[in-house]
C-alpha positions in Angstrom: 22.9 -76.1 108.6 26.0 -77.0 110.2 26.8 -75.9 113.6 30.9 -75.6 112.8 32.8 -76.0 110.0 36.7 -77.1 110.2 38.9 -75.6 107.4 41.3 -78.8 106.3 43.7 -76.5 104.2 46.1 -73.6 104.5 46.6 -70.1 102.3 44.1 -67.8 100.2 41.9 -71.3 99.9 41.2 -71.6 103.9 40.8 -67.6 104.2 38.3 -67.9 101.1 35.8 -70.4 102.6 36.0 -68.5 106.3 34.6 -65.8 104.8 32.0 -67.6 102.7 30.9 -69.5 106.3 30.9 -66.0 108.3 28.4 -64.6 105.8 26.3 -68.0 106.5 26.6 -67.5 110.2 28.8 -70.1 110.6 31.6 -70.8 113.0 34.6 -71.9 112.0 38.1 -73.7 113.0 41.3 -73.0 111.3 44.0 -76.2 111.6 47.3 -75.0 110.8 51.2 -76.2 111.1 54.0 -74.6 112.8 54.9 -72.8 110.3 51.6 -71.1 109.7 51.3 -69.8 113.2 50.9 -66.5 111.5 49.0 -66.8 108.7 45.7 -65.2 108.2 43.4 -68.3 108.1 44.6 -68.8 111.9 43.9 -64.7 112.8 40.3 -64.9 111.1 38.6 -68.3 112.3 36.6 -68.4 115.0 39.0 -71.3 116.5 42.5 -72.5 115.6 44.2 -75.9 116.5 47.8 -76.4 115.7 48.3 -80.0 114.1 51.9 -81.0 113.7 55.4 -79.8 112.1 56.0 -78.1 109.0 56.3 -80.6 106.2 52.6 -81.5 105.1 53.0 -85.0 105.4 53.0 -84.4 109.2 50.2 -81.8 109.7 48.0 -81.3 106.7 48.1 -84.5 105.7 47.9 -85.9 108.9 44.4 -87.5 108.8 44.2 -88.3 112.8 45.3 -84.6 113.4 42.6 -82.7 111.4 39.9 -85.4 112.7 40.6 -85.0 116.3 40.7 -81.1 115.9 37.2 -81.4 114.7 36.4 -83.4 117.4 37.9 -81.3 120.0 36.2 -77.9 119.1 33.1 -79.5 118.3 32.4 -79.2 114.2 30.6 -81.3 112.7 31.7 -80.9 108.8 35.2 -80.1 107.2 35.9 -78.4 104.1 39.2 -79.3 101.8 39.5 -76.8 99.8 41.8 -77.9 97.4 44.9 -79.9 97.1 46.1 -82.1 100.1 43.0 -84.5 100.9 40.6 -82.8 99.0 40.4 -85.3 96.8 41.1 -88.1 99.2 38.2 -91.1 99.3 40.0 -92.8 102.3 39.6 -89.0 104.4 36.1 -88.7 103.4 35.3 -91.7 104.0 36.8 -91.8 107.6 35.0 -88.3 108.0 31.7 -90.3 107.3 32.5 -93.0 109.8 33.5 -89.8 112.6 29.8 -89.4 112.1 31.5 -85.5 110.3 30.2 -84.3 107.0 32.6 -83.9 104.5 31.8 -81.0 102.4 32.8 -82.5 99.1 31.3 -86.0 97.1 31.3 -89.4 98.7 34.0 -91.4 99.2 33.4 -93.8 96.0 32.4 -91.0 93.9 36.3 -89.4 94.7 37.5 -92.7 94.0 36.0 -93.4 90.4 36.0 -90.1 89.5 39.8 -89.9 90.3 40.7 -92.5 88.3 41.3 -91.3 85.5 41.0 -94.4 83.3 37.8 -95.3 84.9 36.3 -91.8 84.9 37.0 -92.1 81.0 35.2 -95.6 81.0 32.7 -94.2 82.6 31.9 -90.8 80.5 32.3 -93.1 77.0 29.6 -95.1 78.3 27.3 -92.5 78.5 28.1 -90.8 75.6 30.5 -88.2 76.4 33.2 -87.8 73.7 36.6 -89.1 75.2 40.0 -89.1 73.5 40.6 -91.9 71.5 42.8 -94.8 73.8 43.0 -97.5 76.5 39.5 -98.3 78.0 41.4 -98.4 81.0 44.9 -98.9 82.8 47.1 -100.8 80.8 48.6 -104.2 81.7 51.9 -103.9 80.2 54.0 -101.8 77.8 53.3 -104.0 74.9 49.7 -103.6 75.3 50.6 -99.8 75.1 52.2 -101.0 71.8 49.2 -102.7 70.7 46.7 -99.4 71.4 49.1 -97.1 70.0 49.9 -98.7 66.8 45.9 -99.0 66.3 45.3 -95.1 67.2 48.4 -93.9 65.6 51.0 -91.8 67.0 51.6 -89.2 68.8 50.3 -90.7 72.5 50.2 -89.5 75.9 50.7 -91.7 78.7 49.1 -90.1 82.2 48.8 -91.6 85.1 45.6 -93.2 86.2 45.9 -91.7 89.4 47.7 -88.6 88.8 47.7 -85.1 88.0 49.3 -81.8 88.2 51.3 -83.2 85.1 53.0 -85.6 86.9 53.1 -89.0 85.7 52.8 -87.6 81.7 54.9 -88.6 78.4 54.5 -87.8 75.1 55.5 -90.7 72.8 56.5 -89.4 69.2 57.2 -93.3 68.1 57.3 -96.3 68.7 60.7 -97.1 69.8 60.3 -94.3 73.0 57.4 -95.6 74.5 59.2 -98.5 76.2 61.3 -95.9 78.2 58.6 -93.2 78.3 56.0 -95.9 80.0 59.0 -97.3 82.6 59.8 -93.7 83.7 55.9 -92.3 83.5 54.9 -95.3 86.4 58.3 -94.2 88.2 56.8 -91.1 88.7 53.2 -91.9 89.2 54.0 -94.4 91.7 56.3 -91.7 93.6 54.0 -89.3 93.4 50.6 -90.6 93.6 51.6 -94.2 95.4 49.7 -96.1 92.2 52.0 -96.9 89.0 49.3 -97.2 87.1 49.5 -95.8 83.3 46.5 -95.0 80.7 47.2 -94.2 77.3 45.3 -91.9 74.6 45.8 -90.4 71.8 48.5 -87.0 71.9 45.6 -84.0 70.6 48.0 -81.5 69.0 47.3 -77.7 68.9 44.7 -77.8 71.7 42.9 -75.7 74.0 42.2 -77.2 77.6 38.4 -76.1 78.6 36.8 -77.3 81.5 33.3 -77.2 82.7 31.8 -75.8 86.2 29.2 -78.2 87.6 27.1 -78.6 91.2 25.2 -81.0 91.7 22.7 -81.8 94.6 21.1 -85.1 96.3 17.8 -84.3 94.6 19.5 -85.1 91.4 20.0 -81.8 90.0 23.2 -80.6 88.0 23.8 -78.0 86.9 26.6 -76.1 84.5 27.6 -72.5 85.1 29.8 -72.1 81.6 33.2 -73.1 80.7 36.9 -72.0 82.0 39.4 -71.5 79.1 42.5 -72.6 80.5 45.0 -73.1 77.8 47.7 -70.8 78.8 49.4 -73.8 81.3 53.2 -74.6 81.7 54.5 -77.9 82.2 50.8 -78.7 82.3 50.3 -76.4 85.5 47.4 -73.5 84.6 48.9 -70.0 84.8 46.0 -68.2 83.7 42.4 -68.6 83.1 39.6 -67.1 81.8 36.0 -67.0 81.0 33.8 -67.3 78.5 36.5 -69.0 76.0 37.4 -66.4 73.5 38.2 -69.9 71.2 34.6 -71.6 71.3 31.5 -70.5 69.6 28.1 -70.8 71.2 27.3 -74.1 69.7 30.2 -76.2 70.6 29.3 -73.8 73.8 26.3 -75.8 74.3 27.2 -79.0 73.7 30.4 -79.0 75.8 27.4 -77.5 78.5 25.0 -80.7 78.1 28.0 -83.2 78.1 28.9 -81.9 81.3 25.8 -82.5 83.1 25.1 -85.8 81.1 28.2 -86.6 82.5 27.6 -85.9 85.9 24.0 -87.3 86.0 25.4 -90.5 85.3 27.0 -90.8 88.0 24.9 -88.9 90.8 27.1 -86.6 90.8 27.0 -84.1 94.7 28.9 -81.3 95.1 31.1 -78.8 93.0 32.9 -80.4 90.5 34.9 -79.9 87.2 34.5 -81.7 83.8 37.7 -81.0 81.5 38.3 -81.1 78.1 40.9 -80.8 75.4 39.6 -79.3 72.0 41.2 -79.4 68.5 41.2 -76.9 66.1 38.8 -78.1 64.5 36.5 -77.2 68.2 35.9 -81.3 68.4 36.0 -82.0 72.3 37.4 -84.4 74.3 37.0 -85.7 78.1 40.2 -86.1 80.0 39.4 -85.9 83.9 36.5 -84.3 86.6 37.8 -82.7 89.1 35.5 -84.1 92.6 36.5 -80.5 94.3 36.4 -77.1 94.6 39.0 -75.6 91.3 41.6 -72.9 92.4 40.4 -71.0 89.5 37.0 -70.9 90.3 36.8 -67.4 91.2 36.1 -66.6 87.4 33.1 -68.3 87.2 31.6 -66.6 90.3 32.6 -63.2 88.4 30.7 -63.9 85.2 28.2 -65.7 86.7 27.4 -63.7 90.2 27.6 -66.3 92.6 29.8 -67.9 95.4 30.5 -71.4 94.7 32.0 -72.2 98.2 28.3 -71.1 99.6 27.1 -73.6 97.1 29.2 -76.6 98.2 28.4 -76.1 101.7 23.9 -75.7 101.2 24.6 -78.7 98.9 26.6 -80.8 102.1 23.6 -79.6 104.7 21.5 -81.7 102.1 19.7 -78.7 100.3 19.1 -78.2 97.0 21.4 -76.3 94.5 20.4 -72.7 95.3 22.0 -70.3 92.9 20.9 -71.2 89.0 22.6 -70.5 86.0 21.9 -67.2 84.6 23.1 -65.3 81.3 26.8 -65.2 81.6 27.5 -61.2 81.8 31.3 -59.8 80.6 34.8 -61.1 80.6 36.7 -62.3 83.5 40.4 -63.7 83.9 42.6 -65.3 86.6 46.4 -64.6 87.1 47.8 -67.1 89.2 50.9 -65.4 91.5 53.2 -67.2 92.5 56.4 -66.7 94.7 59.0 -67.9 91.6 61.2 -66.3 89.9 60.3 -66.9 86.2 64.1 -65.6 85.3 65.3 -68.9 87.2 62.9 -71.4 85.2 60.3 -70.5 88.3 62.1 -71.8 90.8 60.2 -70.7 93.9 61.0 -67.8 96.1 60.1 -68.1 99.8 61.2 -65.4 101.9 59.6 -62.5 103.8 57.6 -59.4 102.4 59.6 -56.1 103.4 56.8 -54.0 101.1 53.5 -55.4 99.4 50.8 -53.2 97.5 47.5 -54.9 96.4 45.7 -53.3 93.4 42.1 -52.4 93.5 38.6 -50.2 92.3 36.1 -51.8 90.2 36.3 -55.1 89.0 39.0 -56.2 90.6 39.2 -58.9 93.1 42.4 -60.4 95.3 42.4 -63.8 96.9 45.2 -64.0 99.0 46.6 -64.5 102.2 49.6 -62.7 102.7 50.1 -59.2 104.1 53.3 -56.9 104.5 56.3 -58.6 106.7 54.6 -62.4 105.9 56.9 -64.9 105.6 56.2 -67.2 103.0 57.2 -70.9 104.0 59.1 -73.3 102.0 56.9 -76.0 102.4 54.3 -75.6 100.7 52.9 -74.6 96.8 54.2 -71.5 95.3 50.9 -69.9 94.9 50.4 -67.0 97.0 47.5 -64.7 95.4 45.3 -64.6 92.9 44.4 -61.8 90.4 41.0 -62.0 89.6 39.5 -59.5 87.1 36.2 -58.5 85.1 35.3 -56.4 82.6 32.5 -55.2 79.8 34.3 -57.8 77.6 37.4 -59.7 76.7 39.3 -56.3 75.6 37.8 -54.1 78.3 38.8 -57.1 81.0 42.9 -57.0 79.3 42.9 -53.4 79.8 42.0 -53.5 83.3 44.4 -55.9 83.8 47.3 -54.1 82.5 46.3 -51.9 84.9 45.5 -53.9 87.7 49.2 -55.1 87.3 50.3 -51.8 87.1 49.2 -51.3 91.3 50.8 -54.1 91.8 53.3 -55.0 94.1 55.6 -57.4 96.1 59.6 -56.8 97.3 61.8 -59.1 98.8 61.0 -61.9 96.9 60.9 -62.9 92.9 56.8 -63.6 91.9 55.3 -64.3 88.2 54.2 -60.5 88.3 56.4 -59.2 85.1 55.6 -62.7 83.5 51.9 -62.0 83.8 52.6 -58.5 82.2 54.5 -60.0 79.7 51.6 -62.6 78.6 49.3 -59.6 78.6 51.4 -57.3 75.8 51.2 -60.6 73.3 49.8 -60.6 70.0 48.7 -64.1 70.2 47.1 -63.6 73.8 45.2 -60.4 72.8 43.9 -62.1 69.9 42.9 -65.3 71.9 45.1 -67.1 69.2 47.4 -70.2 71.0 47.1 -73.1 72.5 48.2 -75.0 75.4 51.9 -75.2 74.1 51.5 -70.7 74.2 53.9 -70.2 76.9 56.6 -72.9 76.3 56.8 -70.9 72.7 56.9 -67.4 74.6 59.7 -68.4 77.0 61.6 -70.0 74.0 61.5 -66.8 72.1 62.8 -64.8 75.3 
């Protein structure tokens, strides 16, 4: 086991995996910017080191930083959480050669795996239904042309390096995707320094469903049941749940054994996520694995009764995958809060807390990091807690939800609290009946 672990990451995420590594006995060290000085991942870890400014760029991005604060208090594996170089081949790899474990998969499985068009490649190869499309980036726009006329339209182009929605176009018809494909590498190339473009065909009407897989050095994989997480904005998740009120238990299964097919074939270590899109007609789809820990991975550990974070780190010491699958048992959902204010098209809210109140009693779980009188930073992503609840079943876990929302409470700034109260009183989310365009429709209608 590893002597001391070295949080890379800020917010609920960092405070999540200290307490995972205090259960295991281990020590930790919390790196943090200036304007974290305060934050609860710095109060809680065993150690704290202080790596640069603000902006991320300059301290949580800063690779020399977060490797000379592991070498300075002595640990001998980082976790990144997610977001910032979680999903960073070049860190883990230079985290390898630091003779430090990264607690995540290697360095060229984060770099296949995160290209998008060669993660597709790779998954059609071994049988794993993929969207219909390039085989891999494109060359030009007129070989965009060329695919789409022979798919049909509508098309998506994403980015092959992207995500987050950035980098994404729909193209209707054939005279946009000229335009759509310039300004589509613009962004990917801003955002993700690689231009690169895929294309595949646009699945109307779907639900996004992803798949929760370890894996260990033995070989073994394992799934632990499926995330529904249709209800998105701008392509960013808003809420999830589990099981997937849409799916039925056969297209349950074979989503299931594509996942780990999937992952075999590539030898896949670590906690990872296989995502789909499926139609309404439940046929499914392979868009991207996600080589990291998933921000809504709480509801799986509530349905399945098991700490994932304590699974990525026995898989990184080199054991084998301890926790297996069991019977999924009841209904849980994920409300992401963020500081926005969903009256000014979510534009965030930083600011301080004059008066927080945090709901509780059974089945309900916060991951968080702020407190009463926290400032919340400008710097960095909007998401400040988590609303994680379980129930007897889909209904039951609604109700308690309602209530949940009901305790809870934060003044001084705007958060997606009355939105998430306001997804929870419609129709077509009681009844498990949208898709991923849901909340586009419900803020049109408003």
């Amino acid at each position: 086991m590893f002597n001391k672990i070295l949080i890379a990451n800020r917010g609920e995420i960092a405070l999540r995996i200290i307490r995972t590594c205090k259960e295991l006995g281990i020590p930790t060290v919390a790196v943090y910017s200036e304007a974290d000085r305060d934050a609860l991942h710095v109060v809680f870890a065993d150690e704290a080191v202080c790596i640069g400014p603000p902006q991320s760029k300059d301290s949580y991005l800063k690779i020399p930083s977060i490797l000379s604060a592991a070498q300075v208090t002595g640990a001998d594996a980082i976790h990144p959480g997610y977001g910032f170089l979680a999903e960073n081949a070049d860190f883990s790899e230079i985290c390898a050669e630091s003779g430090i474990k990264f607690i995540g998969p290697s360095p060229s499985m984060i770099q296949n795996m995160g290209d998008k068009a060669f993660a597709k490649k790779t998954m059609k190869s071994c049988g794993v239904p993929v969207v219909p499309g390039s085989d891999g980036a494109l060359e030009s726009v007129e070989s965009a042309k060329l695919i789409a006329a022979e798919i049909g339209y509508p098309v998506m182009l994403k980015a092959s390096a992207g995500g987050g929605g950035k980098g994404m176009r729909i193209v209707w018809k054939e005279d946009e995707i000229e335009n759509a494909y310039q300004n589509a590498g613009n962004e990917a190339g801003a955002a993700f320094g690689n231009p690169e473009l895929y294309l595949e065909k646009f699945v109307e009407n779907p639900r996004h469903i992803e798949i929760q897989v370890v894996g260990d050095q033995f070989g073994n994989v394992y799934q632990y049941g499926e995330r529904d997480c249709t209800v998105q904005r701008r392509h960013q998740k808003l809420i999830e749940e589990s099981p997937s009120p849409f799916i039925d238990s056969t297209v349950r299964k074979a989503m299931g054994d594509a996942a780990i097919l999937g992952s075999q074939s590539v030898n896949y270590e670590g906690a990872g996520t296989i995502e789909f899109l499926v139609d309404k007609y439940k046929n499914f789809y392979f868009i991207e694995m996600n080589t990291r820990i998933q921000v809504e991975h709480p509801v799986t550990e509530m349905v399945n009764n098991l700490d994932l974070i304590k699974q990525q780190i026995l898989v990184a010491a080199g054991q084998k995958v301890a926790d297996k699958p069991k019977k999924v048992s009841g209904h849980a959902f994920e409300f992401r809060i963020n500081a926005e204010d969903p009256e000014l098209d979510f534009r965030p809210s930083p600011g301080k807390i004059e008066y927080l109140h945090l709901p509780g009693g059974f089945g309900v779980r916060i991951d968080s990091h702020i407190y009463n009188e926290y400032i919340i930073p400008p710097y960095y992503d909007s998401l400040i807690a988590k609303l994680i609840v379980w129930g007897t079943d889909r209904n039951h876990a609604i109700a308690r939800s309602k209530r949940a929302f009901e305790e809870f409470t934060i003044e001084g700034i705007k958060t997606t609290i009355p939105f998430h109260k306001q997804v929870l009183e419609n129709e077509h989310f009681i009844n498990g009946d949208y898709d991923t365009s849901f909340i586009d429709k419900l803020l049109t209608k408003k």
